[in-house]
C-alpha positions in Angstrom: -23.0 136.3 360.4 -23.4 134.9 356.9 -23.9 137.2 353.8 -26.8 135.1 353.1 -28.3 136.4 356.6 -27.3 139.5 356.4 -28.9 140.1 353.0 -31.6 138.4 354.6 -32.0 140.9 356.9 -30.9 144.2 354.8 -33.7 143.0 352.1 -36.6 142.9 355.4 -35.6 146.3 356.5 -38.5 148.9 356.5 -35.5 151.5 356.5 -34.0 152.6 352.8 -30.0 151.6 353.4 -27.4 153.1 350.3 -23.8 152.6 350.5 -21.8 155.2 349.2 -18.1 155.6 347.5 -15.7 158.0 348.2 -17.2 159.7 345.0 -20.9 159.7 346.5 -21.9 156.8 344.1 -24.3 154.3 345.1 -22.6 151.1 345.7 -25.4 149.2 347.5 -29.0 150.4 347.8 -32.2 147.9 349.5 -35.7 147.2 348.4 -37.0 149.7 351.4 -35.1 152.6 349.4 -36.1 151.2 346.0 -39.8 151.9 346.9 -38.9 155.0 348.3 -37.1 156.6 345.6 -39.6 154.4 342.5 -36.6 153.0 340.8 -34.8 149.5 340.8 -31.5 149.2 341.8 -30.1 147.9 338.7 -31.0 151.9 337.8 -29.3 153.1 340.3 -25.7 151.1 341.4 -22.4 153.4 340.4 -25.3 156.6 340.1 -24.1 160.0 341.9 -26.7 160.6 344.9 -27.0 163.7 343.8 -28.7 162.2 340.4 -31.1 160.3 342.8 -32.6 163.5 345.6 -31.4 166.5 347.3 -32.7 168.1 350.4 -34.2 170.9 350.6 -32.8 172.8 352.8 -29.7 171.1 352.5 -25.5 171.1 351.6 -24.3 168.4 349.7 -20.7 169.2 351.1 -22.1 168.1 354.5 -21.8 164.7 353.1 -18.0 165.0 352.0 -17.2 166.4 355.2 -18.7 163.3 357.1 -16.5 161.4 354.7 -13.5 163.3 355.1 -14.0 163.9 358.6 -15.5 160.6 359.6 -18.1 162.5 361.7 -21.6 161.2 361.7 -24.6 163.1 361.3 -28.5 162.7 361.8 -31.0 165.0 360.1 -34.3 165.3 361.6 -38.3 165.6 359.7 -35.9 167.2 356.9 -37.3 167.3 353.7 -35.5 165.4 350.2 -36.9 166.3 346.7 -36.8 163.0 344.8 -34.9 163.9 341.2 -36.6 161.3 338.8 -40.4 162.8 340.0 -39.5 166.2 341.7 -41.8 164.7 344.5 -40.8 165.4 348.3 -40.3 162.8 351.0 -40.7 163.8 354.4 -37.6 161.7 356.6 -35.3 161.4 359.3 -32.0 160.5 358.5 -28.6 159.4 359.6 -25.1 159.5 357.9 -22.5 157.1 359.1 -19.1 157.3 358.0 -17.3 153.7 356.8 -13.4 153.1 357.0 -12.7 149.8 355.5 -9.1 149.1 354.4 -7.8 151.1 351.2 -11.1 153.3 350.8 -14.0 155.3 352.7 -17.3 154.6 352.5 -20.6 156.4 353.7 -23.8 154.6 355.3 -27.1 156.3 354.9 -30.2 155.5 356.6 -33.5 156.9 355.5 -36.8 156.7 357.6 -39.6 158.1 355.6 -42.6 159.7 357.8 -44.5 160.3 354.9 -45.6 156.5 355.5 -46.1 156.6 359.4 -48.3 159.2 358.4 -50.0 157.6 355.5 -50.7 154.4 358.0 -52.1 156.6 360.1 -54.9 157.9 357.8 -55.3 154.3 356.6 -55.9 153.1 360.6 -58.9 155.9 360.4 -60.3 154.7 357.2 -60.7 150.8 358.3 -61.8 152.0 361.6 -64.1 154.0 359.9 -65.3 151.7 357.5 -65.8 148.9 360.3 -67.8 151.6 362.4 -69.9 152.6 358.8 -70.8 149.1 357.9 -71.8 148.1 361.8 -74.3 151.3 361.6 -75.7 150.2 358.1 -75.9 146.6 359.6 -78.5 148.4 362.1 -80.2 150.5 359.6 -81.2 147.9 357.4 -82.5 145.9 359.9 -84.6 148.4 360.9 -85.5 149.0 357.4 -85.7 145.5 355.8 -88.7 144.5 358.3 -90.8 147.0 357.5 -90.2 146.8 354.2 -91.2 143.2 354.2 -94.2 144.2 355.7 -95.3 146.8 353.3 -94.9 144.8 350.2 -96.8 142.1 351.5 -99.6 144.2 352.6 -99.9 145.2 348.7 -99.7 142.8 347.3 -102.8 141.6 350.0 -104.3 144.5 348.7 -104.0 144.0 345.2 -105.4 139.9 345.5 -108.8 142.1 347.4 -109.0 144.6 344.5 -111.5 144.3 342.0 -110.5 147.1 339.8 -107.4 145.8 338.0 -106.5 149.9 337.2 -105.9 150.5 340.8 -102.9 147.4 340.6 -100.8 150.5 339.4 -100.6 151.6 342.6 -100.0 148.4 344.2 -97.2 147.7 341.8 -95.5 151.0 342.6 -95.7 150.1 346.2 -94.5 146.6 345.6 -91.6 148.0 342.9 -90.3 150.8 345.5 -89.9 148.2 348.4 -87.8 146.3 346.0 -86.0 148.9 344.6 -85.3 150.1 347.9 -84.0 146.7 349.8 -82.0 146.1 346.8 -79.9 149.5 347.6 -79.8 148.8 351.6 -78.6 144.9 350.1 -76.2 147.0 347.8 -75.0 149.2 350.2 -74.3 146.4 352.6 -71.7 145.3 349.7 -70.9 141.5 349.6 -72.0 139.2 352.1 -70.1 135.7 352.1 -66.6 135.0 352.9 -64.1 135.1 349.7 -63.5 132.2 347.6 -59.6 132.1 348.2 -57.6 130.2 345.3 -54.1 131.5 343.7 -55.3 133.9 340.7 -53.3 135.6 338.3 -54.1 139.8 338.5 -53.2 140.2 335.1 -56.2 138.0 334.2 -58.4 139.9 336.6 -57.6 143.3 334.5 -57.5 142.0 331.3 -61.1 141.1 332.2 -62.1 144.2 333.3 -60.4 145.4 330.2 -62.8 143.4 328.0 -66.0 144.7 329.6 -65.0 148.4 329.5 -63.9 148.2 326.4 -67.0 146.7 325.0 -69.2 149.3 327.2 -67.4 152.6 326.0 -66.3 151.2 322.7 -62.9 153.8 321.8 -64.6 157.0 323.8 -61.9 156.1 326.3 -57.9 154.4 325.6 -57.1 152.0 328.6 -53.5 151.5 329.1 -51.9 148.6 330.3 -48.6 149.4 332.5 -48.4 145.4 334.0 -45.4 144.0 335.8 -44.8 140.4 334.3 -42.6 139.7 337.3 -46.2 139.5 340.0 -46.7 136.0 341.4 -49.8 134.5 341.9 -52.3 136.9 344.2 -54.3 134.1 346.7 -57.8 136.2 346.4 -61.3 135.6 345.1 -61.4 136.7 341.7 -64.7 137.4 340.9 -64.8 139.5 343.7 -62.0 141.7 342.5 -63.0 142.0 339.6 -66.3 143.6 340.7 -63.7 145.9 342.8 -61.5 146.6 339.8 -64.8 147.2 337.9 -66.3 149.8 340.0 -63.4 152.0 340.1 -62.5 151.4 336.2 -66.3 152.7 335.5 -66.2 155.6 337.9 -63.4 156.3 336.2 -64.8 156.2 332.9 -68.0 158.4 333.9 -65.9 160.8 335.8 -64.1 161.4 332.3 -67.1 160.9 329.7 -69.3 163.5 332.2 -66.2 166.3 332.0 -67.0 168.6 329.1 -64.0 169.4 327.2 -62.1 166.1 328.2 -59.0 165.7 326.0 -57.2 162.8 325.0 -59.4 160.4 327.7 -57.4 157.2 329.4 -57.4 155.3 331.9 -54.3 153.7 332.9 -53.8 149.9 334.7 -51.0 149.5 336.3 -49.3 146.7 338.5 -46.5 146.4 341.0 -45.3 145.0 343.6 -44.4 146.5 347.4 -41.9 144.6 349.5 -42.4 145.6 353.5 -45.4 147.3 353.1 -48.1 147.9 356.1 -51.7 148.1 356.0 -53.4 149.2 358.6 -51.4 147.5 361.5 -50.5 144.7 359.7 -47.2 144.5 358.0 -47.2 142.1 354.8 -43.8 140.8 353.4 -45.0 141.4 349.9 -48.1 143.1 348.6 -49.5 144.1 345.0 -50.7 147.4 344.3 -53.2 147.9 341.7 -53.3 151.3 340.4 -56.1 153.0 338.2 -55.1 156.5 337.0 -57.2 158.7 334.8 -56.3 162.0 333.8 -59.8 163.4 334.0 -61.0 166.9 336.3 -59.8 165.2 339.7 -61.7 164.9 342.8 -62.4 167.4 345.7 -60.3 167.4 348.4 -63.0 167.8 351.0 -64.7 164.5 349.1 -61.8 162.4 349.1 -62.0 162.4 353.0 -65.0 159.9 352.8 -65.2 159.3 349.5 -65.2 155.3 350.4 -68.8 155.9 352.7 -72.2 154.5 351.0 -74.2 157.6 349.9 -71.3 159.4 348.7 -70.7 160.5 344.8 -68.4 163.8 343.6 -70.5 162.8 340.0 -74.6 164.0 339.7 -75.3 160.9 338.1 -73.3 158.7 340.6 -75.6 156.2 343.0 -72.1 156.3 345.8 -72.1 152.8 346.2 -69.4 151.5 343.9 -66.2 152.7 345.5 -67.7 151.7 349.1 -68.5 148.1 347.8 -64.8 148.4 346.3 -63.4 149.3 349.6 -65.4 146.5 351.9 -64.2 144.0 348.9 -60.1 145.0 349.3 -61.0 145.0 353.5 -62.5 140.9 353.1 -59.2 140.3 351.4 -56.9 142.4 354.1 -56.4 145.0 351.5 -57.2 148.7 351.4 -58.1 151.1 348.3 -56.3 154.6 348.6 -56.6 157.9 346.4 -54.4 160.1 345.5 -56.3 163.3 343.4 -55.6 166.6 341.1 -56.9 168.2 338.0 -55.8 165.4 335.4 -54.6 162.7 337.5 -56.1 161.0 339.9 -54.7 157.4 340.8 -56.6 155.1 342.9 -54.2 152.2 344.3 -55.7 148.8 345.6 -53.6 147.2 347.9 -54.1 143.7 348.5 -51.2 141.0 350.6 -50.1 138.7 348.1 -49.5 136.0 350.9 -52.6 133.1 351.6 -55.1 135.0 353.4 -56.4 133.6 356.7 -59.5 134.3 359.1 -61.5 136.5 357.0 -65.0 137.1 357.9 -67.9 137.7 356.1 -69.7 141.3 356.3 -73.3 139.6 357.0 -75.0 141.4 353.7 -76.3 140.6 350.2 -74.0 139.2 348.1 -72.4 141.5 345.8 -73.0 141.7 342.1 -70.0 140.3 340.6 -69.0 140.4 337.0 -70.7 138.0 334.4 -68.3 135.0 333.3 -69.9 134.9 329.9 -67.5 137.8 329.1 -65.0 137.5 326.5 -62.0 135.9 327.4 -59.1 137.5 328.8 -56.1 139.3 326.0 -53.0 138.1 326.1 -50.7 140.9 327.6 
């Protein structure tokens, strides 16, 4: 086998691979274990292990017995606290001792659960999202006819009136109908299939940027954490941006309607996720958009369907914009995930970077995407 194909095949691996020395130092570490532990391997070659996790329940002399003993080891749904975030992974993991000529060397193999779990919970949000948007589908059906009907027996009524002061009553019947097929046309989120072409993200932000900016003026400080390295995402950008606006303004409210709010921010950050499954599909590369503000947080009983129409942790919130988000990411394969507590709450948008094929429209009112007469994008 060439090294070219077995780096090939090390680099594809959904399971984190380090190489240790005789002195427990990292000689060799993959891309599944750089998004595991959150730090590049240029961070981490010649580091001590020990620098990089421990487990917690664990005996770091168990490893230089495997070494000197050259007796393998597998730890089972054992948990590792990650050093560099004090954060705990969930794994399985296997120690395999090396003996190559003139030195020792140790193999470990690391299967997080934390993400079999995670896909899990993201199979029951698509599924649930699907199932959501096929009963609205109904509903509005139901409710657009009639609808129809009722505005165009006022506005019958209004043509046979001869007192012009009863047309305020006519009006209000015509301008509730409206009102009201414009939030089943909302809720129904965006209608026609994306307009695919190679966009850059950055752009997309910076956009995003511009139109907060020049809403909340300096109430709020928006942070850009951007990874130049990000090739071209194949999406419809408008449509993102309406995605990226939604959760950038919820964020904004959610911090501008918490009394006592210190130091408000919103963070945008970009990366890039090698291996990484959605749902049941597993994309070679995918970008993750991430959103953090370090406002009150969100209830953990809401964050269990805090993607459904209807649904708003904020009194002033309509429950529509994160829903419309979330049916925007699933046209483009992606998915939107949250992660809250008091001060930080991160919302990461997930969408494949690779061409996207067979999408299909959701069959609704096409959603209300951000104005191009916005000022241009900052350089970044």
């Amino acid at each position: 086998m060439t090294n070219e194909l077995s780096k090939m095949l090390l680099d594809n691996l959904t399971t984190a691979i380090l190489l240790l020395d005789e002195k427990l130092k990292i000689l060799y570490i993959n891309p599944a274990a750089e998004h595991l532990f959150a730090t590049s391997s240029s961070h981490l070659l010649q580091s001590y292990v020990g620098n990089l996790f421990y487990e917690e329940k664990g005996d770091e002399n168990e490893l230089v017995q495997s070494l000197e003993n050259q007796h393998p080891f597998t730890r089972r749904e054992t948990t590792l606290i990650l050093a560099h975030s004090a954060q705990t992974a969930i794994v399985d993991y296997t120690i395999t001792p090396l003996l190559t000529p003139g030195e020792r060397k140790l193999l470990m193999e690391i299967r997080p659960l934390d993400r079999l779990l995670k896909i899990s919970r993201e199979d029951n949000i698509i599924s649930a999202n699907k199932a959501t948007r096929a009963l609205i589908r109904g509903v509005a059906h139901e409710v657009k006819n009639p609808l129809g009907g009722i505005r165009g027996a006022a506005q019958l009524l209004a043509r046979e009136l001869d007192d012009k002061n009863l047309h305020e009553y006519t009006d209000v019947i015509i301008g509730e109908s409206d009102r009201l097929r414009n939030l089943v046309d909302k809720m129904l989120g965006p209608r026609k299939l994306p307009d695919i072409k190679e966009t850059n993200v950055h752009q997309l932000l910076e956009r995003v940027r511009s139109i907060v900016t020049a809403e909340s003026g300096d109430t709020v400080t928006l942070i850009r954490d951007y990874d130049p390295s990000l090739p071209e995402l194949w999406a419809d950008g408008d449509q993102l941006i309406q995605a990226f606006l939604n959760v950038v303004r919820n964020a904004r409210q959610s911090l501008s309607e918490n009394p006592g709010q210190q130091n408000p921010k919103i963070t945008l950050r970009t990366r890039a996720l090698r291996q990484f499954t959605i749902g049941n599909k597993r994309h070679r590369l995918t970008c993750v958009v991430e959103i953090e503000d370090n406002g009150p947080g969100i209830n953990e009983e809401l964050q269990e369907t805090l993607f459904f129409p209807m649904v708003s942790g904020r009194a002033s919130g309509t429950g529509l914009g994160l829903s419309i988000a979330q049916s925007i990411l699933h046209q483009h394969h992606g998915l939107i995930e949250c992660n809250s507590e008091p001060g930080k709450t991160i919302f990461r948008l997930l969408v494949p970077l690779e061409k996207i094929s067979g999408t299909e429209p959701c069959n609704s009112a096409t959603t209300n995407t951000a104005s191009t007469t916005t000022a241009p994008p900052q350089e970044h």
